[in-house]
Backbone as XML, in Angstrom:
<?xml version="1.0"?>
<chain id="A" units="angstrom">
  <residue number="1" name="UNK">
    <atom name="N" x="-6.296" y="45.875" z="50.536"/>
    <atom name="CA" x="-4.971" y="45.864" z="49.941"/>
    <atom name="C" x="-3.984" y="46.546" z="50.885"/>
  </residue>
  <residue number="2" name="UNK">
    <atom name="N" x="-2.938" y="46.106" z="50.513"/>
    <atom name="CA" x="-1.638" y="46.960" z="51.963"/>
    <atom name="C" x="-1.596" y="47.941" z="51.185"/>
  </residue>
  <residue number="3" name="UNK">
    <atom name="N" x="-0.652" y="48.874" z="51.641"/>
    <atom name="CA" x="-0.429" y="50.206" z="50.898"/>
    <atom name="C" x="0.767" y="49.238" z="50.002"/>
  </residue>
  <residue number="4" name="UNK">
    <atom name="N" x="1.688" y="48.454" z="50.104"/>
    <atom name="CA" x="2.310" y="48.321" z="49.058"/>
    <atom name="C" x="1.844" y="47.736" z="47.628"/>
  </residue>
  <residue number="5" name="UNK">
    <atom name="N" x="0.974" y="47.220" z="47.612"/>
    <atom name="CA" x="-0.350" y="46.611" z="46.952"/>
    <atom name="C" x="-0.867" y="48.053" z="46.040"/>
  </residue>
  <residue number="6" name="UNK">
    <atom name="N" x="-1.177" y="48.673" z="46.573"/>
    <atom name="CA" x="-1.781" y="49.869" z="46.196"/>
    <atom name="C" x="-0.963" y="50.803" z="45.107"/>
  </residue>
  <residue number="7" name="UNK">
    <atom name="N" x="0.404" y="50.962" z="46.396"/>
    <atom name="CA" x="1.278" y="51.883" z="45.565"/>
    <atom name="C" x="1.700" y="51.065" z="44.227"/>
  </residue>
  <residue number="8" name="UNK">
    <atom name="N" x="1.792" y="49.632" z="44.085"/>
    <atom name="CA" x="2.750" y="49.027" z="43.082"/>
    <atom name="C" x="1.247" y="48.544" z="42.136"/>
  </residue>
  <residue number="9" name="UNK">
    <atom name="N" x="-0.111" y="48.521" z="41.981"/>
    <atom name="CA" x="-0.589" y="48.303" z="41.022"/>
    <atom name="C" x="-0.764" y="48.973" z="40.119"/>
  </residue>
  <residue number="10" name="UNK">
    <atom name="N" x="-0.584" y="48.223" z="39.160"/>
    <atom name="CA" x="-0.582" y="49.317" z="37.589"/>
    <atom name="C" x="-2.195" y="49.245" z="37.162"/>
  </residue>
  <residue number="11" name="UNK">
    <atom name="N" x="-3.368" y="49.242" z="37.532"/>
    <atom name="CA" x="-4.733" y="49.032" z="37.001"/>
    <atom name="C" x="-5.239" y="50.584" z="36.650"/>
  </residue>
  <residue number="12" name="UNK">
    <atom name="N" x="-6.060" y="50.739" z="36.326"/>
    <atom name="CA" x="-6.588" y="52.106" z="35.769"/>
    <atom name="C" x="-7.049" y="53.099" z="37.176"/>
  </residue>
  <residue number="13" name="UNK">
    <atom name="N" x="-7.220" y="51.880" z="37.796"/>
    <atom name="CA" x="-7.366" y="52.550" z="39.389"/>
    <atom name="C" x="-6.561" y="52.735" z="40.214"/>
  </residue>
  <residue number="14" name="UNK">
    <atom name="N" x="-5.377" y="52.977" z="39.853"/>
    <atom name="CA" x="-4.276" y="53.431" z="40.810"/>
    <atom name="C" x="-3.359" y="54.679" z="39.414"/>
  </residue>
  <residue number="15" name="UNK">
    <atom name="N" x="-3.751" y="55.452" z="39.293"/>
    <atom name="CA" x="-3.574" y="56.435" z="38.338"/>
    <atom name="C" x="-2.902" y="57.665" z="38.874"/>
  </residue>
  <residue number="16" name="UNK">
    <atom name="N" x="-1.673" y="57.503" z="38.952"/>
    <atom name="CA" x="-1.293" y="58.384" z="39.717"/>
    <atom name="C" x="-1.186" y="60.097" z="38.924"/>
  </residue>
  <residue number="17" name="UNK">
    <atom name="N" x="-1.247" y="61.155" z="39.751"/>
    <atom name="CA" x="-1.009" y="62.537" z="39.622"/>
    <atom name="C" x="-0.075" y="63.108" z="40.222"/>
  </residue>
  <residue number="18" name="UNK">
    <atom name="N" x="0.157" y="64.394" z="39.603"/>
    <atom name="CA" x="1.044" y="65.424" z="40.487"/>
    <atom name="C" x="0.839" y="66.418" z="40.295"/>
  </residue>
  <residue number="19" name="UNK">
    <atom name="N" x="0.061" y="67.096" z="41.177"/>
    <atom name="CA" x="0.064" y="68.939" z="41.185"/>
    <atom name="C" x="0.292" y="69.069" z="42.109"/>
  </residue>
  <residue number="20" name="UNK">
    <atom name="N" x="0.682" y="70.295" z="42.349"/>
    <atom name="CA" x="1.630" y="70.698" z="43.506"/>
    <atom name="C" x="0.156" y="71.336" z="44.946"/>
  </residue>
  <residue number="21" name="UNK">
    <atom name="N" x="0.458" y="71.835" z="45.807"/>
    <atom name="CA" x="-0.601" y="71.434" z="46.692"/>
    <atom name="C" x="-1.419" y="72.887" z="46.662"/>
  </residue>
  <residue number="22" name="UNK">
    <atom name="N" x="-0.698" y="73.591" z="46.198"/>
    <atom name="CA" x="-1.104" y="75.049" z="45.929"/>
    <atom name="C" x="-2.775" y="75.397" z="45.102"/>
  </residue>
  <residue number="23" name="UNK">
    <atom name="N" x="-2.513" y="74.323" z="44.051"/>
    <atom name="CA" x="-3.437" y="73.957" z="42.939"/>
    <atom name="C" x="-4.558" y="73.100" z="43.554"/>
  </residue>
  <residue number="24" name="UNK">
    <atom name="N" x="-4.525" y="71.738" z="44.952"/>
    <atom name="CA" x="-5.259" y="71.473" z="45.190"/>
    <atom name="C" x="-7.143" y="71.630" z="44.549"/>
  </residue>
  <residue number="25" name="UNK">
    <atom name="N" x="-7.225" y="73.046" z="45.098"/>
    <atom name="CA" x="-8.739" y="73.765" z="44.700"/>
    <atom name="C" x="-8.902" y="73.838" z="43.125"/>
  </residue>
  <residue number="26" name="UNK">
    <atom name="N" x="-8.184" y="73.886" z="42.985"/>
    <atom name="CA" x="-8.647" y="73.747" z="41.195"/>
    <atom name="C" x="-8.534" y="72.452" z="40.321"/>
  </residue>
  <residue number="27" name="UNK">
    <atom name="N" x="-7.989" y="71.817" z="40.571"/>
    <atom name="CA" x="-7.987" y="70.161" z="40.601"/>
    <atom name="C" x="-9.127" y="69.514" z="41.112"/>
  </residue>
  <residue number="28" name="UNK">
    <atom name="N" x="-9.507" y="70.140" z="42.040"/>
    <atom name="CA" x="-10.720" y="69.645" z="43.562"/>
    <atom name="C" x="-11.585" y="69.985" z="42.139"/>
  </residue>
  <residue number="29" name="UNK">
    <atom name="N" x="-11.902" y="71.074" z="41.601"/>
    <atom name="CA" x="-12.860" y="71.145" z="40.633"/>
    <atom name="C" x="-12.872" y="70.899" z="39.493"/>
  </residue>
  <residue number="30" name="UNK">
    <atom name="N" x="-11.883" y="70.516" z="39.235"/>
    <atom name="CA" x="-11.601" y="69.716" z="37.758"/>
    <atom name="C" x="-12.773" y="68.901" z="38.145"/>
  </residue>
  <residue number="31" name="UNK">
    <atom name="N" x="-11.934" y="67.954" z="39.317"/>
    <atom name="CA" x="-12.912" y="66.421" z="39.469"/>
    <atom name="C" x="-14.492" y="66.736" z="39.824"/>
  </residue>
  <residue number="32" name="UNK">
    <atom name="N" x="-14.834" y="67.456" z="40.455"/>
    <atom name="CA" x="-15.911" y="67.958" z="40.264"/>
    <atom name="C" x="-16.626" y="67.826" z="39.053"/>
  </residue>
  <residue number="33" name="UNK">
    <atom name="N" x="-16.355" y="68.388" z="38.417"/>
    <atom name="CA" x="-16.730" y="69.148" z="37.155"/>
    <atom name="C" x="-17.172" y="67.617" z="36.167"/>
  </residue>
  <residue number="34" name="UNK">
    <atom name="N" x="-15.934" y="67.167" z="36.078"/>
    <atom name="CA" x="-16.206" y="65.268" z="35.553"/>
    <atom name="C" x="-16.478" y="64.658" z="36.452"/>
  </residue>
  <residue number="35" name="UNK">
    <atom name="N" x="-16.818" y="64.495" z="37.543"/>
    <atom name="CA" x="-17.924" y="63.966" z="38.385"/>
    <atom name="C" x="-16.519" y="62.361" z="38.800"/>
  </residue>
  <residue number="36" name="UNK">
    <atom name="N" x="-15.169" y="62.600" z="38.606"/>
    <atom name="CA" x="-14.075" y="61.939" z="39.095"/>
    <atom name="C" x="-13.580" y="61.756" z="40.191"/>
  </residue>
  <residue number="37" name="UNK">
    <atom name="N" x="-13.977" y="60.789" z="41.004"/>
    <atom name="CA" x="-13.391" y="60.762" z="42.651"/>
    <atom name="C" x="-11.750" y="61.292" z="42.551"/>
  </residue>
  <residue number="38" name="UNK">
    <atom name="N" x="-11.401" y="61.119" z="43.432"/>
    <atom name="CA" x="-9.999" y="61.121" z="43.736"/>
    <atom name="C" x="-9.388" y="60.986" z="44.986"/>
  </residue>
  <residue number="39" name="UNK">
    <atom name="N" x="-8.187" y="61.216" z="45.314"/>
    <atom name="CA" x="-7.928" y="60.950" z="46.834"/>
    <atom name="C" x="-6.323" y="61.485" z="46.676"/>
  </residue>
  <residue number="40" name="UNK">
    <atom name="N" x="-6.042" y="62.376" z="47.715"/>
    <atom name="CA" x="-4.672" y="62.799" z="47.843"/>
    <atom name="C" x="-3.909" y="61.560" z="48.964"/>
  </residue>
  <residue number="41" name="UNK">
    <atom name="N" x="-2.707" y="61.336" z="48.398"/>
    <atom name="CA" x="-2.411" y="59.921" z="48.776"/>
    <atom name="C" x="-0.827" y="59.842" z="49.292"/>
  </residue>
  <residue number="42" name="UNK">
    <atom name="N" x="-0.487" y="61.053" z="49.056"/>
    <atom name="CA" x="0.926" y="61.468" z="49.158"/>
    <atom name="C" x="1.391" y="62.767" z="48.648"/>
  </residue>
  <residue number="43" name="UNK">
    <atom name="N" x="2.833" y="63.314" z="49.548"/>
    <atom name="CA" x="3.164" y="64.193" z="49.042"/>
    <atom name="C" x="4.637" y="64.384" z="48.156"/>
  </residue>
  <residue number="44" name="UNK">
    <atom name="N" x="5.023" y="64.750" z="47.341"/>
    <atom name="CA" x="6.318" y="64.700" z="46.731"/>
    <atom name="C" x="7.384" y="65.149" z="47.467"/>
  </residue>
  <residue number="45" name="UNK">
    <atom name="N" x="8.483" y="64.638" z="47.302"/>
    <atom name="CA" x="9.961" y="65.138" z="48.533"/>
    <atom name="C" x="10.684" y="65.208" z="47.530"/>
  </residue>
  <residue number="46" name="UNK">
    <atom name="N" x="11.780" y="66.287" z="47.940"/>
    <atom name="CA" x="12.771" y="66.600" z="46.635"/>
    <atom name="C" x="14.205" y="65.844" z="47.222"/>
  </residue>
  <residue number="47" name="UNK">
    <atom name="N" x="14.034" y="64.770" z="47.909"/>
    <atom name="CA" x="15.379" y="64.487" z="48.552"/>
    <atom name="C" x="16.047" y="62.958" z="47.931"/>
  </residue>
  <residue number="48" name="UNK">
    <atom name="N" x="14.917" y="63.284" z="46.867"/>
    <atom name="CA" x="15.047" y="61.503" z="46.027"/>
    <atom name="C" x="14.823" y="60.450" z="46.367"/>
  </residue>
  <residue number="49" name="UNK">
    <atom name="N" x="13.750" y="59.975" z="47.754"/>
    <atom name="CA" x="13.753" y="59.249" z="48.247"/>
    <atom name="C" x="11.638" y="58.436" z="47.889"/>
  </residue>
  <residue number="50" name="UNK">
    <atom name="N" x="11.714" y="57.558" z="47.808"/>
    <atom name="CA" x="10.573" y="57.118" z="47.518"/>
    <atom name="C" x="9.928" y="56.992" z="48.903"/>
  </residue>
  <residue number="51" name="UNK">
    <atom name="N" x="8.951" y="57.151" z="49.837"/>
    <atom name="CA" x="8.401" y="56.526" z="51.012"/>
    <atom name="C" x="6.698" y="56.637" z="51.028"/>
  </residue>
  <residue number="52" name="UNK">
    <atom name="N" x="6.876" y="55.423" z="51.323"/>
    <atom name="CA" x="5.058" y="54.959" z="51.876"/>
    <atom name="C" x="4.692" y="54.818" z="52.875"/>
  </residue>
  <residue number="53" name="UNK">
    <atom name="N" x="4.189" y="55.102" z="53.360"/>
    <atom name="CA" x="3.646" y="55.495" z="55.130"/>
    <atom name="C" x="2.526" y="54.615" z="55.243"/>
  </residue>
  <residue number="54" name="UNK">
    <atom name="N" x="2.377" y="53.734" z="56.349"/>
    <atom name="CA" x="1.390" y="53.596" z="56.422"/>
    <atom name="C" x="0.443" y="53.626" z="57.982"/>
  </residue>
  <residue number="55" name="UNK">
    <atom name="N" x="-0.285" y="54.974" z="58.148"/>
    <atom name="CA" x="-0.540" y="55.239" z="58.938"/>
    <atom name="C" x="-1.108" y="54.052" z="60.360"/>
  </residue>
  <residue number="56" name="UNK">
    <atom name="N" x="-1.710" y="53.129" z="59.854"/>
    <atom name="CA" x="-2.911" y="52.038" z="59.887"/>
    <atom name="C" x="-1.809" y="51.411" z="61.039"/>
  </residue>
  <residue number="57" name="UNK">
    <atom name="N" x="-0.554" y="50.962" z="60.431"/>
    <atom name="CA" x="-0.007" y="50.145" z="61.396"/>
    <atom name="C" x="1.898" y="50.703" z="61.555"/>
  </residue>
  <residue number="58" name="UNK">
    <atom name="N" x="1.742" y="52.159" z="61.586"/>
    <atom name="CA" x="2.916" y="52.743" z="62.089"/>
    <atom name="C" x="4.407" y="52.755" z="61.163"/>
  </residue>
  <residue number="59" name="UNK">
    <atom name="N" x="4.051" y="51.864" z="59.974"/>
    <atom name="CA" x="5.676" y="51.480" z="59.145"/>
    <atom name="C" x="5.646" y="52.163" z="57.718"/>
  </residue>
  <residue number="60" name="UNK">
    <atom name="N" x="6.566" y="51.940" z="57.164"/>
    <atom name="CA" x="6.823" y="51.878" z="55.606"/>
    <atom name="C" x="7.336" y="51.186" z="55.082"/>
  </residue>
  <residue number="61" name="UNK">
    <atom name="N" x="6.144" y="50.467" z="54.588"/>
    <atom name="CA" x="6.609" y="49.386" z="53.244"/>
    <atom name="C" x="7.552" y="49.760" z="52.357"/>
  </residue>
  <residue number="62" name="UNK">
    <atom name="N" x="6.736" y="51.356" z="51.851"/>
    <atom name="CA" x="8.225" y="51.309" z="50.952"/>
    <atom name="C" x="9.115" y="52.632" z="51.440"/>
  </residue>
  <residue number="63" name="UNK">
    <atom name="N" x="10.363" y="52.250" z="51.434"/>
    <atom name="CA" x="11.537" y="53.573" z="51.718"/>
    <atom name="C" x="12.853" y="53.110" z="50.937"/>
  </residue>
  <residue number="64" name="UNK">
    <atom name="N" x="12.547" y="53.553" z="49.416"/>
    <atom name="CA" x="13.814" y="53.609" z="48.831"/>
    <atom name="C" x="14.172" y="54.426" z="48.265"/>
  </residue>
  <residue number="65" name="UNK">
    <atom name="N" x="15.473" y="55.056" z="47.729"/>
    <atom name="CA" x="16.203" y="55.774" z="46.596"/>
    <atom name="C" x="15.144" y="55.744" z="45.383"/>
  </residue>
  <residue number="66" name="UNK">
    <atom name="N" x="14.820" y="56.824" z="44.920"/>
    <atom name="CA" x="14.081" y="56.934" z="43.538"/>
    <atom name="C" x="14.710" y="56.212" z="42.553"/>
  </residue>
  <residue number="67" name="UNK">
    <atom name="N" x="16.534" y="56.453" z="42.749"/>
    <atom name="CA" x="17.139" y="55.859" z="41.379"/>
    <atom name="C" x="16.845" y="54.452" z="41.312"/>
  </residue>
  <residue number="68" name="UNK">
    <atom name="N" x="16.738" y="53.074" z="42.315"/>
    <atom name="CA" x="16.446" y="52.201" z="42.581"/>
    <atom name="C" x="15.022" y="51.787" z="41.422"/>
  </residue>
  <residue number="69" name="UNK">
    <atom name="N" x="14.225" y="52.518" z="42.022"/>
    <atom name="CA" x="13.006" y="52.021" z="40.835"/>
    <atom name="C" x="13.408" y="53.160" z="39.690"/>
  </residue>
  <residue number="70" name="UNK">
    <atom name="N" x="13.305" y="54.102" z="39.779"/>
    <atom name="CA" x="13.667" y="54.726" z="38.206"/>
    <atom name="C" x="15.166" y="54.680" z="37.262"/>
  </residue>
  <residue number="71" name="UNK">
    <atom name="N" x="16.438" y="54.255" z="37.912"/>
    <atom name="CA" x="17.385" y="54.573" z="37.239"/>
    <atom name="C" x="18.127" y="55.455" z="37.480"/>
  </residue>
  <residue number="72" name="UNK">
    <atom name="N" x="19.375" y="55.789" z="37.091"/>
    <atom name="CA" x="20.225" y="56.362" z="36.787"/>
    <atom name="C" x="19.929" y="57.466" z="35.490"/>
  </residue>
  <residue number="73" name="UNK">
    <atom name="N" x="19.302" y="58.832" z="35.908"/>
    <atom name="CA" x="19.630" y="59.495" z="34.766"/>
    <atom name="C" x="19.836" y="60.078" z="33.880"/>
  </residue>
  <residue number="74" name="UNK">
    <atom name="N" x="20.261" y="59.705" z="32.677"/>
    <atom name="CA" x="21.598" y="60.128" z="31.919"/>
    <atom name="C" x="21.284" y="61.772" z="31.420"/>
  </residue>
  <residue number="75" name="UNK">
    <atom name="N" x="22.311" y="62.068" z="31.235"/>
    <atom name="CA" x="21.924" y="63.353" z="30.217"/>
    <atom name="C" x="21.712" y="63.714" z="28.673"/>
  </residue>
  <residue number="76" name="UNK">
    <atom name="N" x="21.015" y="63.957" z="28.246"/>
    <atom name="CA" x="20.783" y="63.752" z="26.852"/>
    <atom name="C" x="21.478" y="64.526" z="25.945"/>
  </residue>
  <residue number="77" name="UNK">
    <atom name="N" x="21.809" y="63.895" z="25.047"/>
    <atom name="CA" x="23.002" y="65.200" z="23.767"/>
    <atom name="C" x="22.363" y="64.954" z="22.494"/>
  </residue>
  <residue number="78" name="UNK">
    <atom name="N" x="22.261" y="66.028" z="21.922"/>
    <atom name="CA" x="21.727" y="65.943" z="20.742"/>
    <atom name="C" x="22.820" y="65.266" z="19.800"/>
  </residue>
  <residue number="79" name="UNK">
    <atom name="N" x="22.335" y="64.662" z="18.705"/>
    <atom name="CA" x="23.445" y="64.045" z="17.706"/>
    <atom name="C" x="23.025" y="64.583" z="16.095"/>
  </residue>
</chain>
């Protein structure tokens, strides 16, 4: 599969996470523990930008604005 393949399937096997990298080791033993592969696959950027690297053949498939796939958004008000 390309990495864009990868990043964009929704199957039970592309399940994405987020802990921060600090936590790594205790996550590492979560999966352990349930006997759950895993694979660190990326890291989070606070600059709003989505990117996929792909080492294999030097590019990125994907490099867009977060708002692009997520939206615009809004702020919520209670009513």
């Amino acid at each position: 599969m390309t990495p864009m393949q990868i990043w964009s399937n929704e199957s039970q096997e592309a399940l994405r996470a987020r802990d921060s990298e600090e936590r790594i080791d205790e996550f590492d033993a979560i999966c352990g523990r349930e006997r759950c592969p895993y694979a660190v696959v990326g890291i989070a950027r606070m600059d709003g930008q989505l990117v996929v690297e792909d080492t294999l053949f030097a590019d990125r498939p994907v490099d867009m604005p977060l708002e692009v796939l997520l939206g615009k958004p809004r702020a919520c008000t209670a009513t």
